[in-house]
Each structure stands twice: as C-alpha cells, then as structure tokens.
N, C-alpha and C positions, 0 to 999 in steps of 0.2 A: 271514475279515474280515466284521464287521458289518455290514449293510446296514438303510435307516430302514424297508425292506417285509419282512425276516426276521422269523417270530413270534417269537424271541425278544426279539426289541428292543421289537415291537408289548406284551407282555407286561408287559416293565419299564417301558415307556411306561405302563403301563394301572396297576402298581403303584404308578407315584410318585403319578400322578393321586389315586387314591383313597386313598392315605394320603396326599396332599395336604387332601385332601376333608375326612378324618376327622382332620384336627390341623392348624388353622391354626395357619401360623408369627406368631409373634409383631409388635405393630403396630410398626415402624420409625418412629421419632421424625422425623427426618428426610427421609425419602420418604415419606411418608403422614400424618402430624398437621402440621409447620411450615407445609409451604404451607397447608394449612387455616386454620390460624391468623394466616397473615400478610396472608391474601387477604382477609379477615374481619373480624378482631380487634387485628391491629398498628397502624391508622390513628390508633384511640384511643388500647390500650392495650398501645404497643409502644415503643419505644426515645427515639422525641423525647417529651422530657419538657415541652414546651412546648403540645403534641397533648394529652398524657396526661388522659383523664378518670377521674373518678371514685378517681383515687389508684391505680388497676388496673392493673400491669404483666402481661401474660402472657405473656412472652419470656425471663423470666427464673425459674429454677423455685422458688426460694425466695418472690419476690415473689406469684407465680402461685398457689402453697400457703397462704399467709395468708388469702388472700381468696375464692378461685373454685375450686381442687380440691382433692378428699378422697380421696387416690389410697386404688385399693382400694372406692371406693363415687360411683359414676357419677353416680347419682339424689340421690344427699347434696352434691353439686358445683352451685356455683352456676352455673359455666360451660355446664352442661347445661341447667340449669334455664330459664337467659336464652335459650337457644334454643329451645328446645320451648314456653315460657310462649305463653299466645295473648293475653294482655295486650298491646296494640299499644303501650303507651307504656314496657313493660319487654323488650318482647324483643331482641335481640341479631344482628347488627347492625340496628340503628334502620333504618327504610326510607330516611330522609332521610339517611342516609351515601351511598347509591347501588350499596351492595358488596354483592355476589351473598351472597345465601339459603345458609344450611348445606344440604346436601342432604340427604340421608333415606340413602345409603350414607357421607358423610362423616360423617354422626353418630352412625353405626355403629361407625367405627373410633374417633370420638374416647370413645366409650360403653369402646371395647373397653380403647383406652387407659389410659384412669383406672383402669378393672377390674385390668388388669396392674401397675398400681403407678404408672403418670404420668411413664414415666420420663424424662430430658430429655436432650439431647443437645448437644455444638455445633454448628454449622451447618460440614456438611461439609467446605465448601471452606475453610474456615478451620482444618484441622486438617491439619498437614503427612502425605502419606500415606506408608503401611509396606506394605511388601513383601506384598500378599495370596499365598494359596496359589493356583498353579497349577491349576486343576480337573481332573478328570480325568475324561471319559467314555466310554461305551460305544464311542461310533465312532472310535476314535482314529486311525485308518486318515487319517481326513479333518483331520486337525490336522495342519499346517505346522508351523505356532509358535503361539505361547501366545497372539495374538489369535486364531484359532481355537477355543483352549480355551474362554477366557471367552464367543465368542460363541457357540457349540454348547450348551456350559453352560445358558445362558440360553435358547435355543431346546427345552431339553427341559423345561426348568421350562414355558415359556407352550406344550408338547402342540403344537410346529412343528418340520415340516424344511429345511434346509436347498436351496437349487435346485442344480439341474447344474451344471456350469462352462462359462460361456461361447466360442462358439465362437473359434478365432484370431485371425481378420479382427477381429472387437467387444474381443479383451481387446488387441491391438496398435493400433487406433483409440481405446481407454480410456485404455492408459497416457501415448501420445501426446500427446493434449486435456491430460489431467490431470498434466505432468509438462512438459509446454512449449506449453499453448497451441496447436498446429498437428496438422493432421490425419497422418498416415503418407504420404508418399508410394509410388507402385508398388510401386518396388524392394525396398522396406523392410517392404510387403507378401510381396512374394514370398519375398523371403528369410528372413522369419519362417514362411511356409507351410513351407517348405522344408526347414528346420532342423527335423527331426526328435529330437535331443538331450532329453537330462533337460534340460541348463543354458538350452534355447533361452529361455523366458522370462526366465529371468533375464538374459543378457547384455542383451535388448533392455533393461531395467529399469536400466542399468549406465550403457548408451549412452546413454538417454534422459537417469539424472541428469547425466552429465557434457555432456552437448548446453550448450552457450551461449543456447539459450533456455529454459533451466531458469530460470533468473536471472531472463529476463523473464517467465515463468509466475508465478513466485514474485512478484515486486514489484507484478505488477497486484491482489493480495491486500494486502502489506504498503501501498501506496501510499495504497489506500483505508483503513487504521487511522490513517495518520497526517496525513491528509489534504491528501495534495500536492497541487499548482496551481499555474501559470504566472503566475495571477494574485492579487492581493490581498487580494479579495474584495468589500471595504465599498467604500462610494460609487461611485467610478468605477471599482473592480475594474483598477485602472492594472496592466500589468506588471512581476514580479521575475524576475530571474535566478535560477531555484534547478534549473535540471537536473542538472546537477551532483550534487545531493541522489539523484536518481534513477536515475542512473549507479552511486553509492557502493552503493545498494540491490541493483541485478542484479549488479554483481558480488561482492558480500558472498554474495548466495546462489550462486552461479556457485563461488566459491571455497570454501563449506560454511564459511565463517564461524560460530564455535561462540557458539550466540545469547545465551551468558552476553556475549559480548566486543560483538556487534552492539545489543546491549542500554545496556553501558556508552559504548560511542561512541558513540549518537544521543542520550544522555540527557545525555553530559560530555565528547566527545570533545575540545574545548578545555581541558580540566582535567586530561587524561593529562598524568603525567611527559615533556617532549620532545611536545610535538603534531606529527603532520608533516598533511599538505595531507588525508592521506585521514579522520583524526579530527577535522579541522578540518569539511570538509566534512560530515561523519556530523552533527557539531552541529548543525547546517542543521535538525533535528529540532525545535528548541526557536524556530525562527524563523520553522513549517510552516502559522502559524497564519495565521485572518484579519486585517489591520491596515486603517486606513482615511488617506486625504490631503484629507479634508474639510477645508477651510480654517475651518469654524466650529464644527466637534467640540471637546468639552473633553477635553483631555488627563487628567485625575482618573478622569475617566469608562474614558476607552478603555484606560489603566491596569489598570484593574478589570476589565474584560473582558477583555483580554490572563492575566490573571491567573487567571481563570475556567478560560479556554479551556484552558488547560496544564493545571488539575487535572482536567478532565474528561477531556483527549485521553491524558494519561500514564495516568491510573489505567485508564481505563477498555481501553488498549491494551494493559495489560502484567499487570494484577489483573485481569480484567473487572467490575471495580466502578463503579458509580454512585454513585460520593462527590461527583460534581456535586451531588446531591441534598440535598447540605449547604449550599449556595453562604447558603443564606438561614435554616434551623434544623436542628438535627438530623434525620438520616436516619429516615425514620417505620418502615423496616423492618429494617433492616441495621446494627450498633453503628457507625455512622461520623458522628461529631459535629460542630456548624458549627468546634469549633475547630481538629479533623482536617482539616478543606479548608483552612482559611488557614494552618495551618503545611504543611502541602505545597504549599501555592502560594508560600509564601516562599523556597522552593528556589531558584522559578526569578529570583526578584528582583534577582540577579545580571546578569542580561540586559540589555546595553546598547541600544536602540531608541529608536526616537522614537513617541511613544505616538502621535500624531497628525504626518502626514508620510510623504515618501518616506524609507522604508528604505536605510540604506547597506550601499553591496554591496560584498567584498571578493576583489580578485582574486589568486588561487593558483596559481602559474608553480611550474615545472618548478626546480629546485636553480640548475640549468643557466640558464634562462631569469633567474633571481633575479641568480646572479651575472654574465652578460651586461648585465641594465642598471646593475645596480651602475658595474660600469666603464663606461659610455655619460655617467653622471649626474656621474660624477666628472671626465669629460672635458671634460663640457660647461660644468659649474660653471667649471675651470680658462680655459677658454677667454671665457667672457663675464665673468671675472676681470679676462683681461688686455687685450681694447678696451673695458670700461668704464670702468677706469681709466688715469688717464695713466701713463707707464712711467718709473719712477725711474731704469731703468737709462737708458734714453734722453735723459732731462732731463739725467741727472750729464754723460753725454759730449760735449753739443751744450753745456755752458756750458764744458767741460776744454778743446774745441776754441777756442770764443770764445777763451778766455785766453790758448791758445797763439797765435793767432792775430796778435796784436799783436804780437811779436819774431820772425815767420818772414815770410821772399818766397815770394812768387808761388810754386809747383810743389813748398811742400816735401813730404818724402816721409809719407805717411801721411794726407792728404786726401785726399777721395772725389774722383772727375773730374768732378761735378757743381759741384764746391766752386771746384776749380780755374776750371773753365771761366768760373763766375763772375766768380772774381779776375782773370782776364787783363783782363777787361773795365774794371776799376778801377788805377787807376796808382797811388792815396791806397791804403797799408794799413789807412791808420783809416777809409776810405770807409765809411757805414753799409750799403754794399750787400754791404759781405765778409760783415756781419752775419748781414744777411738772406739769403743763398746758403744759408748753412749752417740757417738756420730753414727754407728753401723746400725745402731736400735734405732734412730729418729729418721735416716733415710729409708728403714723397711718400711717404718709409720707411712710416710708419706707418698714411697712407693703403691700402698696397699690403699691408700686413700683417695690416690689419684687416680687407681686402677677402677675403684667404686667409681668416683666421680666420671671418670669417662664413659663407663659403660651409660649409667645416667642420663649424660650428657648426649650420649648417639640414641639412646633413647626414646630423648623427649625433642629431640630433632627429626627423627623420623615420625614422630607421631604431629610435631609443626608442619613436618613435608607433606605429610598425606592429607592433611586437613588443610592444608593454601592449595593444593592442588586439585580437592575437592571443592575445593569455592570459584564459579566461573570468572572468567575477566570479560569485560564488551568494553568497546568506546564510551564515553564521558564527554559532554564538554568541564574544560578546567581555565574557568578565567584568569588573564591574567593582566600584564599593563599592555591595554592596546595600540596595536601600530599607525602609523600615521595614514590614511588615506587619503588620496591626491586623486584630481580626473585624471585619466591617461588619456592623451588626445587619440583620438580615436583607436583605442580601444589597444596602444602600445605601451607593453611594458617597461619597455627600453626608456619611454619618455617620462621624466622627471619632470617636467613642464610646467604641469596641470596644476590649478590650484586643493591648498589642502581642502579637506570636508569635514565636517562632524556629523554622526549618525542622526538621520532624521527620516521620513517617511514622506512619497512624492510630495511636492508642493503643495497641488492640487487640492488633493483630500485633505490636508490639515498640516497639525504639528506636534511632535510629542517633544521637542526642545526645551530643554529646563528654562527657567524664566533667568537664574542666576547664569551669566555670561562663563563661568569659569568652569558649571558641571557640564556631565556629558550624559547623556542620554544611552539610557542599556539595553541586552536585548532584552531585558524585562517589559522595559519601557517599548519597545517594538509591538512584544507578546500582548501585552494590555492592548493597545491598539487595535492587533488585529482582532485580536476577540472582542472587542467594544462592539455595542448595539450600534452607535455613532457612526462605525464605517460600513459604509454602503454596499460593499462586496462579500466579505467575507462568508454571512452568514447564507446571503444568495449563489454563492458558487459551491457550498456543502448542502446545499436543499438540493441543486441542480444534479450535485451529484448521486444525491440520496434518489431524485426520479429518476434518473438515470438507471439504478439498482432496480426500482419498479415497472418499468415502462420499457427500459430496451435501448431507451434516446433522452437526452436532459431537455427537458424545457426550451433550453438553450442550448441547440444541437454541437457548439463547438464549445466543452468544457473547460478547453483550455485558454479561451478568450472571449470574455466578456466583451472587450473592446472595441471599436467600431468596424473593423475586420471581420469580427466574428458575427455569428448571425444574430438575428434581434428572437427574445422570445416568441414562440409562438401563442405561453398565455402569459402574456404580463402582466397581470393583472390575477391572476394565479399563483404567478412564482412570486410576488411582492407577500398573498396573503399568507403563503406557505412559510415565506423568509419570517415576519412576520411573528407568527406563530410559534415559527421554531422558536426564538428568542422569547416571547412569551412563557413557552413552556418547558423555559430553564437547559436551552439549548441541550435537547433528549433525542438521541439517533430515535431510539427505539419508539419515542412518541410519534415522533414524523412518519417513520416507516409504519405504524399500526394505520395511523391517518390515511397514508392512500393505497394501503393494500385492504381497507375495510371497505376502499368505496365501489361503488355498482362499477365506475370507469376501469377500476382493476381486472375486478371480475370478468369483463367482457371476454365473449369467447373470442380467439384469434383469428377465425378464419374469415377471409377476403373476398366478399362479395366480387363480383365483376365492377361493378357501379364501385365500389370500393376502390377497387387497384385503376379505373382509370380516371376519377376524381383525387383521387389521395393516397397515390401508391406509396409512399413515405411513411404513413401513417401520422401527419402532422398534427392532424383534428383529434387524432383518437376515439374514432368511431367502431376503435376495437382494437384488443389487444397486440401486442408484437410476439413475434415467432423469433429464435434466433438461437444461437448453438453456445450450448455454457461454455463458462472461460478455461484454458488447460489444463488447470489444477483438477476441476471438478468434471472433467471429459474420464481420469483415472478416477478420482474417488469415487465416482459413480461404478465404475466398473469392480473396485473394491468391495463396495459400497454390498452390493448384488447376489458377487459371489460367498461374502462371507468372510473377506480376508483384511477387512479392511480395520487398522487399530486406532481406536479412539481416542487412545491417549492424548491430552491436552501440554502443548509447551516442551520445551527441553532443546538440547543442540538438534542442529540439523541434519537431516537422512539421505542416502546416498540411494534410490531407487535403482535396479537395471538400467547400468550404461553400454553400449560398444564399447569393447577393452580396444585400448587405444587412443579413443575418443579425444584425449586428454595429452598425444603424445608431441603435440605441436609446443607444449607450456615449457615453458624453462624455468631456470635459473630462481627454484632449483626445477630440478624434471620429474614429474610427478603421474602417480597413476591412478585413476577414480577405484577406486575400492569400495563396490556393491556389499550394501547393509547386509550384515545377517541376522537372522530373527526378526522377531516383528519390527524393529526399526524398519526393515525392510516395505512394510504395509501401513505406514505413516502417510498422511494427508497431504495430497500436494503442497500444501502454505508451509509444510516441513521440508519440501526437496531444497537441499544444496545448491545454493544460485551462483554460480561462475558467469562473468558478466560475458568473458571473452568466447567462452563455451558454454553456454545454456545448454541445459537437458534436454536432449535431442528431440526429446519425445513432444515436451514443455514446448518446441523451439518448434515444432510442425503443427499447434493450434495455437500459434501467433501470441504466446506469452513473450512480454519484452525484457529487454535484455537489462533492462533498467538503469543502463549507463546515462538517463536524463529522466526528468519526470513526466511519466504516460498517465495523461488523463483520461484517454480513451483506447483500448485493442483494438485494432484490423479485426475484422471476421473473414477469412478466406476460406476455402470451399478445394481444397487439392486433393489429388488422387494419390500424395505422399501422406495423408490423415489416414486413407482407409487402410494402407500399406502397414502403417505405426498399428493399427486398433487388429489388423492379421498377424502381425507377425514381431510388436515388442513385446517379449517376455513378460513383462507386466499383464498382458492383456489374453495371453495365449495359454498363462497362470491363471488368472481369472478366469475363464473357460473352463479350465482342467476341475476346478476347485467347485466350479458349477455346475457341470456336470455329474460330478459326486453327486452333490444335493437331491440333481433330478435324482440320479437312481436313486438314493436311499430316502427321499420324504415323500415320494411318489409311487403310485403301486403300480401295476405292467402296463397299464396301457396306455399305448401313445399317447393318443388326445391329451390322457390326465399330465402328463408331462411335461408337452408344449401346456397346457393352459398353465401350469405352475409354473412354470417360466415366463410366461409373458405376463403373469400377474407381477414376479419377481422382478421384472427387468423395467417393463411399462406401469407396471400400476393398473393391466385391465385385462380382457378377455381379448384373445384372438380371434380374427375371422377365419368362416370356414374357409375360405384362401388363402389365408395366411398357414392355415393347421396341414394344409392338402402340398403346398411348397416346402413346408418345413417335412414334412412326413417323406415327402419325396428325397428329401437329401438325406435324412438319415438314413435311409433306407440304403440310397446310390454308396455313404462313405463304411456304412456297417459293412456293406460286400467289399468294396478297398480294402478297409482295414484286415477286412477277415484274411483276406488274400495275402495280403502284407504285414505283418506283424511285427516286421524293425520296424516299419514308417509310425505302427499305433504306439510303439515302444518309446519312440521318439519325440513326440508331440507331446504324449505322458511325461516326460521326462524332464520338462523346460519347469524354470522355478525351481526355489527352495520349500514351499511346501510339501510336507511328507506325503511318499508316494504311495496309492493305493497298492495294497495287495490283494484283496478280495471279490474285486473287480475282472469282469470280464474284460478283457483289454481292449477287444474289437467294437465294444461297445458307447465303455467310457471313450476310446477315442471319438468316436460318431456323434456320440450325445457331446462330444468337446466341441466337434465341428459345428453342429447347431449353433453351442452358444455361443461361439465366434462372431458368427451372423449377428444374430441378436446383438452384439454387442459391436455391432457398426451400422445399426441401422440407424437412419437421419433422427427418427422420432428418441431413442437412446440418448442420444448426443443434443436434443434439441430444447429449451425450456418454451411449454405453448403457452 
C-alpha cells in the first residue's frame, strides 16, 4: 500500500509537478477568465442593456468578437489594449466605476486566453451536469467512495496531503453536532470507544440519521432559507401562528422526505390533487414572508413588496440566484431580465392575503376532530331552530284542543291535568278561563322545554369552543383568481406602464408555459420545475448546502449565488457527481449526508499543519477538516444538553426561553411583555425559541442567528467578548451550571480529580489534562473560600432559574463547583464542532 512519505509516490508527486511546470493546462473559460470579466467589465458591458455602454457586450462571444477580441492575437484585442492603455480617460475599467484594477496575473491569463483561441463557455451552473469520470489515484487504499477520489485528485494537483483521521471521541462529537445539533452523551461515548468493529462508525452514522433530532438539526438550516418567524415583521411586528410550518419541516427531514416532494409542497402544497392538512400546512411557505398592519400603509405598495419578497426568497432558496436583481432592470451580470422577475412573481399571484392587515389564520383538525364538530354544528343549528321559532306542531294542538273543547265536560279523557284542574274551577264551559288554562299549560310546556333546550345548547357550544380552540390555526396558502401582473419600470409601484406578464420561469433555462394560449401556468407548475432533474440548479444548490452541513464551507463557497458573481466551485467535478447522485438516489437528504460523512475526507482530523495554514488557510483543498463554533441554537442546547435540563420533546408551539424584562418594551400597538416559559417549556431546543424578527432573543442575537426578515443562506461567525458575557451571566447558562454542579456532587464521590474528570467527560466527551485538573482545582478552591465567606453571594447564584432549588447541599460548595461549570461551559472547545 502507498504511503504520501514512500519515494515512490514522493517521485510521482515531483513528476506531475514538473510536467505541470513544463505544459500549462489550458485557461478555463469559466474558472479563470468569467469572473474576471464579470468583476470588471459586466457593469457596462454585460447583460443589462439599459447599463450597456459603448454598444460592447462582452458576455457573449460573438458580440465580444465584433468589437474587442481577435482570438489568436492578444496585443491586436482591444480588450487588452483598454487595459494596459495608460491613457486615464481610455483605460478600462474607468476609476470612476469603483471596480477593482485587472491585475498583472489576471492579465496574464486573459493574454493567455485570446492566444488560445478566446474560447467561450456557459456559465457552469447553468448547464445540467453529466456523469464526470471517477479519478483514480495513487493512494487508493485511502478512498472510501468517490468523494475521496475527487478530493485526493485534487490534493495531488495543488502538491498536498491529506491529514490522519481523527481521533474517536472528536469524529463521534463531529457527527453528533453535525447530524442533530447535541453533543454525545457518556454512554454513547463509551460505547463507540468500545466497539471495536469495521461497522462501529457507521452504525453510529445510522443511529444518529435516524435520531428525532435530525429533523431539528436539519430545520435550523432550512428555517433560515425560508425565513421563518413567529412574527410579521413590518411595523408592529404583531404575532402569526405559523409553527406548525415548522413542525411540517423537522418532520419532513426526520421521515427522509425526498426533497423533489418537500420542494413541491412548500412551493404548491394547496394545489396537490386531494390536499390533506400536512400539504396544506407545507404551503405555509408562500405566506413566510414579511407583511405589515400599518393602518396608513398603501396596499399597491405592500402588494409589490409581497411580490418582491417571493421572487427573491424562491429563487434564491431553491436556484441560488439573485434574480432580485432584476426587481428594477436587467441583471448587470447573470442573463436574468426585469421581465424574468415579474413573470415569476406572477406565480405567486394566486395567493389570497391582505396586502396591508392582520393575516387570516386557518385552522386544521384532525379528520376526526372535523367530523366531531360537524355533528356539534348540526346539533346546535337544529336546537336554536326549534326555541327561536314558535312550534307549529304546538300551535296546531292547543287550537284542536280549544275546538274540542266546546262539546266535552269537565274530566274528559285526553286533557292534560293542568287543563283539567282548571276546568273544575269553571262550571260555564264557554268560561274564557277553560281558554286560558290550556294557553297557561302550553306556555309552561314550552317554557320548560326551551329551558332544556338552552341549557343543551350552551352545552354543546362550549364543548365546539373548547375543541376549535384546541385545534391550532398557521398560514395556508388559499388560491384564488390571480391578479394581473405588469413590469414596474424600474422597480415603481406607482407605474402602471409596464407591460402585463404571465407566470413563467427565466427565459434562459426553459418554459413551463402551457402550449394552449388561453391557460396559465401554476405554482404547481413552477414546483414541478424546480424539482425537475432537467434544471440545472436546483438539485446543485441543496448538495452545496447539504456540504456545507459536512465541511464547514459549500463547495461553492457563496451559497447564495451560483451566478457569475459568486465563486466558481472548487470541486466541479465533485459537486456535479454528488448533484448527480442525489437525484439518482431519489433525491434522500440522509443518503447524501451518510455519503460524505462515511468518507476518509470527513474523517480527517482538523488540525492545521503550518505547511497547511500557509498553502491553504481557507481550507479550499480539504486536506483536513474544518474547525468552527456551532450555530446559536445549539451554543444553548448543548449547555442543556450537559447539564441535564435539556427537554426532548419533538414539535408543538413555540417557547419563550430567559429574556430581560423589558427587552420587549420598545413593541407597540399593542404593547406587549415577553413572558419567560415555565416548566419544561422552559428547556426546549433552540429550533423552539420564539423568533421576533424585530427583537430576536438576545441571547440568539449575540451568536449571530439571523433575524430572518430575508433569506440567510449562510451565518456570520463572529468571535465577541459579548458571547462570553451571555454564556457568564444569561440565566439560561448560569441554570445550566447550577444544575451541573448538582450532578458533580451527587454521581461523583469526594475527590477532586474524579469530579473535574466527570465533568470534562460530560462537557467534552474526553479526559482532562493534568493542567487543565491543576487550573480547575485552583478556582475551586479560590471560589469555595469566597463563597464560604459570603454566603448571600453563594445564595444568589444558587438562586437564578426555575429549576428546583437544592436543599441538601452545602451551599459554599455547590456554588464553587457552579463556578467551575460556568468555565467549562465557555470554553472555545464547548462551543466549537472539530
């Protein structure tokens, strides 16, 4: 078996090198000239023809040949020429555009370009991809599967090796974080130490997708593309019901829902043949956006923004394109036109809402619960039928009586004994009082019957109120007859102008247009589209994302554009087989993700050679894993996670964690106060905090979870001295501690050492060093004497949270051993997935 330190391999490494040296490969149109050109020279003379100076397109290679290159003769090209000129008022791009200077190696290869013939290409990701060849190299030994191949491949081209494989404890703490959000517990430690088998990694890989919090791993990614929230957003940011929405999401991923089908239901799930409650709710997608209950907002307007917001959130979630950038003229870099955005905004036209207003919420019961009030409704109708009207049958008998009444005595047989009683009293049978007997006896009747029927009737109304009220409401989409869409010249609602549209899909890529001139294309017809094997994006901007989850970074470092702006992959020829694949294997989150967290490339251990950080500090090659600090949700679960507090429960409304009172007192109309869960609501999973777009959870809001008022394809990772301040001193975290502390004392026996080492098994998943045991010893020690001295201060610390408070505890102690776990539970490696 090959090894990367055998001379032979040393050898073959030194021969590609140098016939590397002696025969550049040829310039890649694509990966080396477009972004040059797009960064530079599209502004003017690139796709919007409204920009367009000088009559110069150079995006297109015939337009480009007319005017500026003479492939074959670099120095003969004007395009050269305009760069190199030292003419300030002819050179290329003009200062006063603001766009970064050709450099002196990009003018190289565009030199090198033209020399080769100019050849032109289309822009990648617009071109459905084909099966690449398998690579095959020297070290095969170290290939799993074929993401292996391709990324070895490419680590011998850039003269790099590959790292070790990480040790146990770090790749069962990896797949853990990366697969559900939560750290490993002990057992689950130990029992992977243990398991000496070929299969041992993989079963854990099995266990983990099929865990219940895969779903919620999964959805805190999906959540932020599609921009969920509790609340509104615009003016008072007022609350909607839509959890429900977010429910439909963890368990779609939870049940490996194949993302061709999880695609069509959030895009049209009200326009499947037979909608039932779970396609209904999926639609909830098209209703995720911001709206506003401004009493003096114009409806025309917020129309237009509603309309906006859907082309920018679909395209951009499911193409990674920026066809927002058309709202107002053609796309200055990418072929996507103003009238490509208004006919895919006409899609969603269909969409029944109130442009300006509270949203109406729709509530979805159980078959069972549907047909329970059905019969309630029917009951109750029948019943407020019969005492609000007088009763015929009543009236016919009490006048049959009167009639008889006149030819019979006293006691004949068939009067009531009310009736009777009466007539004894009268010796006249024409007395008017026989009359009135029989009117005084039919009004008690109906007095007493009506008195039944009402009680009845509040009844089975209170028992309809309590069971609608027990059925939740979320958004819906509810189709209806679509409104007309028109281009807005650049991008004005006011203007009427524009010609109308019919919903269709960019140009570019194709047509889902009925053939018959008079129908109209749905968002069903949208949905089919984008989940088609046929379009080129789709399935490549969910692979990118899905590495993205693995790796740290997508393939395609800017997920949110594929487009010539964005970068070009670093393996194309990887992400094509993976796209690929996926579709192959019935578009399966959890297939793909088994695929490249089983390979050796995953595995690799994280840490960064020197040789490492100054060839490839980015980690482009992947000549080793990425380091990086989990997302905000799971900074708390993990702390949850640890102490023991953390509740498992799958689904339900959303949880109000420790907020600052007050936090909330900026909101109006109405004025409102966050009101902190009690009970275990309280120790709910971040993917359950209550998301206020206006006010994010402080805590949420200081490890850069976003605010989701647009769709985030990617988090910031920031590094502040406001993270360590939240993990010292928010309640959540200082609870966590408290509760941790417990544990030490009570599953550990006196001595030190055994305490810190249960803890750092708890916290990290491993043993501590003797320097880590000799620092930690030292602060207990230092806060044991504090507290002891101070015993409001250990009173107080103790005291934070709603978990129940120790009584059988030394106080001075549990608070010390609380100070430890504070520690612990802000150190980088805590917070960090290796």
């Amino acid at each position: 078996m090959l090894r990367w330190s055998s001379p032979l391999l040393m050898a073959f490494s030194f021969l590609i090198g140098n016939s590397t040296a002696r025969a550049e490969t040829p310039v890649d149109y694509n990966r080396d000239i477009r972004p040059i050109l797009a960064s530079a020279c599209y502004a003017c003379h690139g796709p919007d023809e409204n920009q367009r100076k000088a009559k110069l397109r150079l995006d297109v290679r015939e337009a480009a040949l007319k005017k500026a290159i003479h492939p074959g003769k670099a120095d003969e090209s004007l395009l050269i020429q305009r760069i190199t000129t030292k003419d300030a008022d002819e050179v290329m791009p003009p200062p006063q555009s603001k766009k970064p200077a050709v450099t002196a190696e990009q003018l190289k290869l565009l030199r090198r370009w033209i020399e080769e013939g100019a050849k032109f290409e289309e822009h990648w990701a617009y071109v459905k991809p084909v099966p690449p060849a398998i690579p095959t190299i020297p070290e095969a030994a170290w290939v799993r599967n074929p993401v292996d191949a391709f990324v070895a491949s490419e680590l011998v081209k850039q003269k790099m090796r590959h790292s070790p494989t990480a040790d146990k404890s770090t790749l069962l703490r990896r797949l853990s974080l990366d697969l559900t959000g939560l750290p490993p517990t002990p057992a689950e430690v130990d029992s992977f130490l243990s398991d000496n088998s070929a299969s041992a990694y993989e079963k854990v890989v099995d266990r983990l997708l099929a865990s219940p919090h895969f779903g919620e791993r999964m959805a805190v990614m999906w959540l932020d593309v599609v921009r969920y929230a509790d609340t509104c957003g615009y003016h008072s940011d007022n609350h909607r019901d839509i959890w429900m929405f977010r429910d439909y999401v963890i368990n779609s991923f939870n049940a490996n829902k194949p993302f061709d089908r999880f695609t069509i239901e959030e895009i049209a799930g009200d326009l499947l043949p037979n909608p039932n409650n779970e396609t209904k709710v999926a639609s909830g997608y098209n209703r995720m956006l911001m709206t506003t209950e401004e009493g003096g907002a114009q409806a025309k307007e917020y129309t237009a923004k509603y309309a906006a917001d859907r082309v920018r959130n679909t395209s951009n979630a499911w193409l990674g394109a920026t066809l927002g950038c058309a709202e107002c003229h053609n796309h200055k870099y990418d072929p996507y036109t103003s009238k490509d955005f208004y006919r895919f905004a006409a899609f969603f036209s269909d969409i029944r809402e109130h442009a300006v207003g509270r949203q109406e919420q729709t509530r979805l019961g159980t078959s069972e619960q549907e047909a329970q009030l059905k019969k309630w409704e029917n009951e109750i109708a029948q019943l407020e039928a019969s005492w609000k009207k007088p009763s015929v049958e009543r009236d016919a008998e009490q006048l049959k009586w009167e009639a008889e009444l006149a030819g019979k005595k006293e006691g004949t047989k068939g009067f009531p004994g009310p009736v009777i009683e009466a007539l004894k009293i009268t010796a006249d049978k024409r007395n008017p009082g026989q009359k009135e007997a029989i009117s005084v006896y039919f009004r008690s009747q109906i007095a007493k019957s009506t008195s039944k029927e009402r009680e009845q009737l509040a009844r089975l109304k209170t028992q309809r109120d309590q069971l609608v009220n027990s059925i939740p409401t979320t958004l819906v989409s509810i189709s209806t007859s679509p409104r007309m869409t028109r281009i807005l010249p650049r991008g004005n609602w006011q203007d009427d102008s524009g010609d109308p549209v019919q919903p269709d899909v960019p140009a570019f890529l194709g047509s889902v247009a009925p053939k018959d001139a008079k129908a109209r294309a749905t968002r069903l017809d949208l949905a089919k589209w984008l989940a088609s094997p046929e379009n080129p994006l789709t399935a490549r901007v969910y692979v990118n994302r899905l590495w993205k989850i693995a790796f740290g970074q997508g393939l395609v470092r800017n997920l949110d554009d594929l487009g010539m702006q964005g970068t070009p992959p670093s393996h194309p020829a990887l992400l094509d087989w993976l796209t690929i694949e996926f579709i192959k294997r019935g578009w399966s989150t959890k297939d793909i993700l088994k695929l490249m967290v089983m390979s050796n490339t995953y595995r690799q251990s994280s840490v960064a050679t020197a040789e490492m950080m100054e060839k490839d500090p980015s980690n482009i090659w992947l000549a080793r894993q990425s380091r990086f600090r989990v997302d905000a949700e799971f900074v708390r679960d993990n702390a949850l996670a640890v102490s023991g507090l953390l509740n498992q429960k799958i689904g339900g409304p959303s949880a109000k964690p420790y907020q600052p009172a007050g936090f909330w007192s900026y909101l109006n109309f109405p004025v409102r106060e966050w009101q902190n869960d009690q009970g275990e609501n309280q120790y709910r999973r971040g993917v359950y905090t209550y998301w206020c777009r206006s006010f994010l959870h402080p805590s949420l809001f200081a490890f850069d979870a976003p605010t989701r008022e647009e769709c985030t394809n990617e988090r910031s990772r920031s590094s502040t001295p406001l993270q360590a301040l939240v993990l010292l001193n928010d309640p959540t975290y200082v609870e966590a501690s408290r509760v941790l502390a417990q544990q030490v004392i009570q599953k550990t026996g006196t001595s030190e050492p055994q305490k810190i080492s249960w803890l750092f098994k708890q916290v990290l998943s491993r043993k501590p060093s003797e320097d880590e045991e000799v620092v930690l010893s030292k602060l207990h020690a230092k806060h044991l004497r504090e507290y002891q001295s101070d015993k409001e201060a250990a009173v107080k610390i103790l005291s934070v949270g709603l978990y129940p408070k120790p009584k059988e505890f030394d106080t001075a102690q549990l608070a010390a051993w609380t100070s430890v776990c504070r520690v612990l539970l802000n150190l980088h490696e805590t917070l960090t997935r290796n």
